[in-house]
C-alpha positions in Angstrom: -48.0 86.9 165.1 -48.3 88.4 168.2 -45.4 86.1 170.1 -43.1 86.7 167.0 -43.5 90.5 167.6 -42.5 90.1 171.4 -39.2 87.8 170.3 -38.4 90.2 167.9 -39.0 93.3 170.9 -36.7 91.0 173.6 -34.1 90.3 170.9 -33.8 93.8 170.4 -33.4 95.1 174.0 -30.9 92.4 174.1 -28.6 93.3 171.7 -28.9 96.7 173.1 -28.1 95.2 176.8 -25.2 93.3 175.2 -23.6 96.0 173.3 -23.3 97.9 176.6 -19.5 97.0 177.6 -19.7 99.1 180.9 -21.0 99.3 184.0 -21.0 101.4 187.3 -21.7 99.9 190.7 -21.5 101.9 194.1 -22.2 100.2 197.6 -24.1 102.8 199.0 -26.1 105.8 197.9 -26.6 106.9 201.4 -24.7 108.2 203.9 -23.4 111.0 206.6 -20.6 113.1 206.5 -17.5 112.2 206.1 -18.7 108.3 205.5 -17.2 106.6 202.2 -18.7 105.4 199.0 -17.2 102.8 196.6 -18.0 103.8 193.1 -17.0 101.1 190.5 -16.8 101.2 186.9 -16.5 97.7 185.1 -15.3 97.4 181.5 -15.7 94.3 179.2 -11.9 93.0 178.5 -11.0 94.6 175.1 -7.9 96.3 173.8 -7.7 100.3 174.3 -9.8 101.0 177.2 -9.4 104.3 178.2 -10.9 105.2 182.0 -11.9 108.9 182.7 -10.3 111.2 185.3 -13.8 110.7 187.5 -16.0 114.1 187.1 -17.8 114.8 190.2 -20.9 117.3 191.0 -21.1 120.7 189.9 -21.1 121.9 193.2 -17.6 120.3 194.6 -18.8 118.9 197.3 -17.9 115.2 196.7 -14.6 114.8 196.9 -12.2 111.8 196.0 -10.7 110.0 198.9 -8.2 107.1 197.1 -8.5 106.5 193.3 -7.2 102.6 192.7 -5.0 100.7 190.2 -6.8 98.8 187.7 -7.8 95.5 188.3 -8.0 93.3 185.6 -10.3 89.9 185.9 -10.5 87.2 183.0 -13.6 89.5 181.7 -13.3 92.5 182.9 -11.3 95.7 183.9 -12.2 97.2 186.9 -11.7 100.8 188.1 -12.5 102.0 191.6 -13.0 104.9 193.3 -13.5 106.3 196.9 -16.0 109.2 197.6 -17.0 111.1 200.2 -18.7 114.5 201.6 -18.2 116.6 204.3 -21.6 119.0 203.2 -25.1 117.1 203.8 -27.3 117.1 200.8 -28.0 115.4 197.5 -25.4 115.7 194.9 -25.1 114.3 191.6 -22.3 112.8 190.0 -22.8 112.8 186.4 -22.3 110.3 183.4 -18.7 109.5 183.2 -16.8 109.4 179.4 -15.0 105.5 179.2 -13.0 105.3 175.2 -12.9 101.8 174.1 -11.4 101.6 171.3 -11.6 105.4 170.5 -15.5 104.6 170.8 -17.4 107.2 174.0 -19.4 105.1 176.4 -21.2 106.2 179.2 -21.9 105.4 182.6 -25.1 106.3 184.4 -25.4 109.2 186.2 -25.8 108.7 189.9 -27.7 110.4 193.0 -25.9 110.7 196.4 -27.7 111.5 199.5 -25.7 112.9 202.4 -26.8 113.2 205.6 -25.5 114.9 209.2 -24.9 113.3 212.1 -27.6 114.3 214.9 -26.6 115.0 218.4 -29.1 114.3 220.4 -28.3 117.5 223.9 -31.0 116.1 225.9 -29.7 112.6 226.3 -25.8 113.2 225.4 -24.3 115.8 228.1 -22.0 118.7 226.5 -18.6 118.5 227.8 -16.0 121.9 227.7 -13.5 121.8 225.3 -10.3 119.5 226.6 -7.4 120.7 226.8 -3.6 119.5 224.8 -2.6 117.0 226.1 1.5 116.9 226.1 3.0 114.1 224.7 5.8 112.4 226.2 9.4 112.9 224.6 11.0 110.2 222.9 14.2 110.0 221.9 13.1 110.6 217.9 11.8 114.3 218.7 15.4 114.9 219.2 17.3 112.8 216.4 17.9 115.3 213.8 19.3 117.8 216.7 21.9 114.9 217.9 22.6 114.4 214.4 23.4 117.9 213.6 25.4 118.6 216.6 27.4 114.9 216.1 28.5 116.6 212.7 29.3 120.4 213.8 31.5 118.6 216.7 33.3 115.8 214.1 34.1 118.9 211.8 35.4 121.1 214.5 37.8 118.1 216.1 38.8 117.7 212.6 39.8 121.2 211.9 41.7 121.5 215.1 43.5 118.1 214.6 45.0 119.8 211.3 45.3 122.9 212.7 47.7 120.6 216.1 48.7 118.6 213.6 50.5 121.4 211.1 51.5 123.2 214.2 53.7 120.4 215.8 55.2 119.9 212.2 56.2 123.5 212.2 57.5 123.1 215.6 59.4 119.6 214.6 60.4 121.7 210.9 61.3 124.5 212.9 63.2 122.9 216.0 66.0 121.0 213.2 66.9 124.7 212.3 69.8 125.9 214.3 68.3 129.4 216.3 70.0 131.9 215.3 69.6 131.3 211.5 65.9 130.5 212.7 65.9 134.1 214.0 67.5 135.6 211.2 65.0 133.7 208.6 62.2 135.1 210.8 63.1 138.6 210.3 63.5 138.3 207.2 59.9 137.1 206.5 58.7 139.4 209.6 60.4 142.6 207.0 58.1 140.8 203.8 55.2 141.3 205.8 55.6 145.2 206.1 53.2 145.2 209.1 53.7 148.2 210.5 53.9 149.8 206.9 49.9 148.8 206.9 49.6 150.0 210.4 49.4 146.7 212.1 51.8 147.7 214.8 50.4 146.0 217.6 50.7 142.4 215.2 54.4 143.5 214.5 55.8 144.1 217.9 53.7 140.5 218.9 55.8 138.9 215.9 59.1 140.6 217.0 59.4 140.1 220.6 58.0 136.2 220.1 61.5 136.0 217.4 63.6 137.4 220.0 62.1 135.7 222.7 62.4 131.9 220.8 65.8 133.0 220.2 66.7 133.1 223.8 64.5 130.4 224.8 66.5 128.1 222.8 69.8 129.1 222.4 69.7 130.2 226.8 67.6 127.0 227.4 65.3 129.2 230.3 61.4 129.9 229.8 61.4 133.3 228.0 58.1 133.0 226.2 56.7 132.4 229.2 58.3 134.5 231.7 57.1 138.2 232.5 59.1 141.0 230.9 60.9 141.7 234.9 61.3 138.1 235.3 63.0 137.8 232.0 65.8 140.4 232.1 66.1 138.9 236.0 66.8 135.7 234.8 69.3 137.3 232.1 71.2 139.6 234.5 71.5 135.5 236.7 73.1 134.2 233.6 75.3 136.8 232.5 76.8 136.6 235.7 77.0 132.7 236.6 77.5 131.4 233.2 79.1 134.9 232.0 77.5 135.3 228.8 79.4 138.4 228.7 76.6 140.3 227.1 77.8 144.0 227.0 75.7 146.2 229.3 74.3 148.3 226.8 73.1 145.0 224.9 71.0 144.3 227.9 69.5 148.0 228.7 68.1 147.7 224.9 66.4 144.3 225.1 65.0 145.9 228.7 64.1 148.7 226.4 62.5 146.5 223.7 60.8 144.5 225.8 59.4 147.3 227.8 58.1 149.6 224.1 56.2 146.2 223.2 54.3 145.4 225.9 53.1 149.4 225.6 52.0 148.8 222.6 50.6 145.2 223.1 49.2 146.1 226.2 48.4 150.1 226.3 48.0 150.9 222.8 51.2 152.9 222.8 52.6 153.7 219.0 55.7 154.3 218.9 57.1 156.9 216.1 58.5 155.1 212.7 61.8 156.0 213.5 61.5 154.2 216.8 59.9 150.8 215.4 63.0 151.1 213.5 65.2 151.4 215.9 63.8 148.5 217.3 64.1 146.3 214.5 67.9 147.0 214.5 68.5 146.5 218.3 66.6 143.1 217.8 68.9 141.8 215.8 72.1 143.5 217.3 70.7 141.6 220.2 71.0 138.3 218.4 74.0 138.8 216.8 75.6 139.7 220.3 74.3 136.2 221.9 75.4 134.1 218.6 77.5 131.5 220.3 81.2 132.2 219.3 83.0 129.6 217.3 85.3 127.4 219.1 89.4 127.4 218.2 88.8 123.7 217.2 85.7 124.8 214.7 88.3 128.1 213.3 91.1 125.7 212.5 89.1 123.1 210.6 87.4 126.0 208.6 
């Protein structure tokens, strides 16, 4: 009777054992700061296995170092965890919650001891503090600067080969139109602008004596955009004699005149009265009209 009762006891306590599904396995209980534990809870293979998100000591001082994938065995799932602690003492991590198949199970609660790390003064010598060492530069420190710069430098040679490049198909544009009616079509979109109108008087006379100064560069083939105010109306006086461009004398005091008024204003911020800029307006193109080549007897009679 005795030996039945002690079956029946063992057959008990093994049912209990069996319907346990989980189980929680660490490698260590002990250990110093900062040291590592592996905490391990095991599941019996069955469908809707739910692990916890770990819940550590009241006190926070365990933290979690890694928290793994599943692994999944022919049995078992397995979940593991690293721990540590920077703070000696004895923690405790409490029973964790595992759902398996909407059914709570629970692991054991477990004790962890951690301990400091003694430094033993008498033995081990104190050193002071060492200084930073300075690490040697390599080419990656500087990477995202070469980078950076490489792309500011590829955008500005960009913008100034459209900027060249529209220029010298103004010039090309500009160079098939004969120069007086060049001159004249300047003008004309110098008078749209109404610069001087808004003020912008220096920008005007800049504009003006650069029409008038193409003009004779082109149609006199001689360096006037170039060439000083003196040495320009020198080098007009030459030609009206040699080449007799019979340019009346009163034509060339007023480009002398115009010339001289805009480098005033371009150069001593003179401002000349409205009347005046008007006045110079006219004379510009009185200027031009008086060097318009004349049209040959040949050109007359096939008109």
């Amino acid at each position: 009777m005795k030996k039945n009762i002690i079956y029946i006891i063992f057959f008990i306590c093994g049912i209990s054992f069996a319907q346990n599904p989980i189980e929680m396995v660490v490698d260590t209980t002990n250990i110093r700061i900062g040291e590592q534990i592996e905490y391990k809870i095991s599941v019996d293979k069955q469908e809707n296995v739910v692990f916890p998100k770990l819940v550590l000591d009241s006190l926070k001082k365990v933290e979690v170092v890694e928290e793994f994938k599943i692994d999944t065995t022919e049995t078992k799932y397995i979940k593991k965890y690293l721990l540590t602690s920077f703070d000696s003492g004895r923690y405790v991590i409490p029973q964790q919650n595992i759902l398996i198949n909407k059914k709570k199970f629970l692991t054991d609660s477990l004790l962890i001891d951690v301990a400091t790390v003694k430094v033993d003064t008498l033995k081990q010598n104190l050193y002071e503090i060492k200084g930073i060492k300075n690490q040697p530069i390599i080419f990656d420190d500087f990477k995202s600067y070469i980078w950076v710069v490489l792309i500011i430098l590829a955008l500005i040679l960009l913008y100034y080969y459209f900027i060249f490049r529209k220029k010298k198909e103004k010039i090309a544009e500009e160079n098939r139109i004969p120069p007086y009616e060049l001159a004249m079509q300047r003008l004309g979109e110098l008078d749209g602008k109404q610069l001087w109108q808004q003020d912008k008087i220096k920008l005007y006379y800049i504009e003006l004596t650069d029409i008038i100064r193409t003009y004779l560069e082109r149609e006199l083939n001689i360096p006037a955009l170039e060439s000083t105010t003196d040495e320009l109306m020198e080098t007009i006086r030459d030609f009206n004699k040699i080449k007799t461009l019979d340019l009346k004398k009163e034509t060339v005091i007023n480009l002398q005149k115009l010339l001289k008024e805009a480098d005033l204003v371009k150069f001593a911020k003179h401002k000349p009265l409205s009347d005046e800029i008007t006045n110079h307006r006219t004379d510009t193109e009185s200027i031009i009209n008086e060097l318009k080549p004349k049209p040959r007897e040949e050109d007359e009679v096939v008109e």
